[in-house]
N, C-alpha and C positions, 0 to 999 in steps of 0.2 A: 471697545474691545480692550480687554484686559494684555498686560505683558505676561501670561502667562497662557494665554492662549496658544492651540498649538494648529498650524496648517497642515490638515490631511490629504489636501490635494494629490501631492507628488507620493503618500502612500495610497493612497486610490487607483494613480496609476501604476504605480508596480502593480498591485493584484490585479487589475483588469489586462495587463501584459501576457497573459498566462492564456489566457482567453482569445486571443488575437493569434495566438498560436496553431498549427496543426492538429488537428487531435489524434490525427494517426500519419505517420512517417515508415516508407521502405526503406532501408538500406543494406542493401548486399542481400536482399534476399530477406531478410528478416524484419516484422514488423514493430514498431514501437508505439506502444499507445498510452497517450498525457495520461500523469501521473493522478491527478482529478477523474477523469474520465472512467479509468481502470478502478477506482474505489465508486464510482456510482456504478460501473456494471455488476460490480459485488456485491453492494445494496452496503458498502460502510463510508464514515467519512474517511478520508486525506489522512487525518492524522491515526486513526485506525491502522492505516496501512502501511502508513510510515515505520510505527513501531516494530516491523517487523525487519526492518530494515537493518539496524546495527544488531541486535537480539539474533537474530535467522541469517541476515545475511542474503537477504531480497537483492536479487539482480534490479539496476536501473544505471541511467546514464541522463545527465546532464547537457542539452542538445539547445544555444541560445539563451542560457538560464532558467530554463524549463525543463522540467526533471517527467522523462519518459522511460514506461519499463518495455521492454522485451516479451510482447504477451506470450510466445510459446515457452519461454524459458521459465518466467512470472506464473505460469499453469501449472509446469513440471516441477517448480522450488517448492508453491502450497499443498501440491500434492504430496511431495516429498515430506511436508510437514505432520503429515495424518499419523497417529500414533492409534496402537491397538491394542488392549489388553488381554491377558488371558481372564477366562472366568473365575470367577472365584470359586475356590474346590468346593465340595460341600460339606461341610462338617460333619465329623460325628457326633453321635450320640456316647453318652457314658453311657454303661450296664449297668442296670439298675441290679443292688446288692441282693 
C-alpha cells in the first residue's frame, strides 16, 4: 500500500448514516420527510433538489445531521414556483401596397 493511499471507511460511514435514519418524522403536527427520500418521490436526484434551495429558498431543517423537508410546506414552495405565460399575440400582417 502506497502512502498515498486514502481510507474510505469512515466516509462510507457518514453516507450510509443518512440511511439508518427515519424517513419520515412527526413533529407538532407537521411531517418531515429525508431529504433523499423526497427527491426520489419526484423522480430527481439529491442534488437536483438541493439547487433549489439557496436560489428559491426551499423550506428544510436539519434533524441529527440529516437534512428533512416539511412535505406540505416543500409542495406549497414548488407550487409556488410554477410560472405562466401569456400567449403570444398574434401578428400582423402588412397591407400589401
Amino acid at each position: 500500500m502506497s502512502s498515498l493511499s486514502v481510507d474510505n471507511s469512515n466516509l462510507r460511514q457518514r453516507r450510509d448514516r443518512r440511511i439508518e435514519r427515519p424517513e419520515r418524522l412527526v413533529l407538532n403536527g407537521q411531517v418531515l420527510v429525508r431529504n433523499d427520500v423526497k427527491a426520489q418521490e419526484l423522480g430527481i436526484t439529491v442534488r437536483a433538489i438541493n439547487r433549489g434551495d439557496r436560489r428559491f429558498g426551499a423550506p428544510f431543517v436539519y434533524v441529527a445531521g440529516v437534512k428533512y423537508r416539511p412535505e406540505r410546506d416543500f409542495d406549497a414552495h414548488l407550487l409556488s414556483q410554477i410560472q405562466s405565460r401569456k400567449p403570444a399575440s398574434p401578428r400582423r400582417r402588412r397591407a400589401s401596397p
